[in-house]
C-alpha positions in Angstrom: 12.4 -39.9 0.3 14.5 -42.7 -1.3 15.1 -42.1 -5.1 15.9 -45.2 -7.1 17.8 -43.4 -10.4 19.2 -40.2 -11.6 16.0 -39.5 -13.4 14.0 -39.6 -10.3 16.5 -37.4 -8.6 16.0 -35.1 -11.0 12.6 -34.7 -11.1 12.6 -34.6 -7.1 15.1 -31.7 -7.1 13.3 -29.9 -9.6 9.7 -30.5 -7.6 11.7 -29.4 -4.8 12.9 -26.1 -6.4 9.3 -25.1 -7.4 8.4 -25.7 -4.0 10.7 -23.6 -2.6 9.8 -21.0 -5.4 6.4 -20.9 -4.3 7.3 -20.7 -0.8 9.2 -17.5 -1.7 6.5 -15.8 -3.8 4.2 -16.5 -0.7 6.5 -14.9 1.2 7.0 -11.7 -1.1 3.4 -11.3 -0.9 2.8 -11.7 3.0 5.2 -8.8 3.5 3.3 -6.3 1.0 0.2 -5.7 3.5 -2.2 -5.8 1.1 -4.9 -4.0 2.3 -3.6 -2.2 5.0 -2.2 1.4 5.8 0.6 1.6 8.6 0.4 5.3 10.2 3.7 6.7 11.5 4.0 8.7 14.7 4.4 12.4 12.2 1.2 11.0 10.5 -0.9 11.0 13.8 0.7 14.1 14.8 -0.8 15.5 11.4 -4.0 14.6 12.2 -4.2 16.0 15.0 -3.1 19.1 14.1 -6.0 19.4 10.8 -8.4 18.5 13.8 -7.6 21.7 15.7 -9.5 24.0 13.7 -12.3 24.2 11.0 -10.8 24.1 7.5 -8.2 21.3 8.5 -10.9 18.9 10.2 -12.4 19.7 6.5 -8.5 18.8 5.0 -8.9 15.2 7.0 -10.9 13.5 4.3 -8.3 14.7 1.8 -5.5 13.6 4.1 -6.8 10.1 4.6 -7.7 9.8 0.6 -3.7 10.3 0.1 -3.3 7.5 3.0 -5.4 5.0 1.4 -4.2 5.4 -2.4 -0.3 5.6 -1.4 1.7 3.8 -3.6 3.8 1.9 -1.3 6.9 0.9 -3.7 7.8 5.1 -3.7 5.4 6.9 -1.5 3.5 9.0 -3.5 0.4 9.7 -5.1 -0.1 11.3 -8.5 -3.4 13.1 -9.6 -4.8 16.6 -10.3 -6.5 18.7 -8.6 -10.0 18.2 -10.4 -9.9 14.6 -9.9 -9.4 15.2 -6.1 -11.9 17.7 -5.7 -14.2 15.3 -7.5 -13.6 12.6 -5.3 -14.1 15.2 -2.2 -17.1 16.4 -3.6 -15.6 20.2 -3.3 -13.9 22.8 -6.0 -10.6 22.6 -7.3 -10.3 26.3 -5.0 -11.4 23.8 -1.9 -8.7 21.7 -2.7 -5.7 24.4 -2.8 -6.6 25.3 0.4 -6.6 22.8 2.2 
């Protein structure tokens, strides 16, 4: 693109700037995974192993609930008891044991 005075140049740079800006944002968003939970090798092995028997194939639903409400800028997940057993349809008792 020719630009025919330093006011044009200007106004070029600066639409080139946002562009790039935007380009960036884009970019910040694309790596987030929106939508999506990554299992790790130790996380498959933990599935397994509540599979085994009884109480942890119970403990699976509880497991994934953690999975899918991760906050993914620290790894954690902060609630009580009583909201968990709510959302599991069990007591909060259910819920320490598992």
């Amino acid at each position: 693109m020719i630009v025919a005075s330093e006011h044009q140049a200007k106004l070029r740079q600066k639409e080139i700037q946002e562009i790039d800006k935007k380009a960036s944002k884009e970019h910040e968003e694309a790596k987030k995974n929106s939508n999506f939970t990554q299992t790790y090798p130790k996380g498959w092995q933990r599935i397994r192993e509540l599979v085994r028997d009884k109480q942890g194939a119970a403990a699976i639903g509880l497991y994934s609930f953690f999975a899918e409400h991760i906050d993914p800028t620290c790894g954690a997940v902060v609630c009580d008891q009583q909201f968990l057993a709510n959302q599991m349809g069990v007591s909060t008792r259910t819920i320490r044991r598992w």
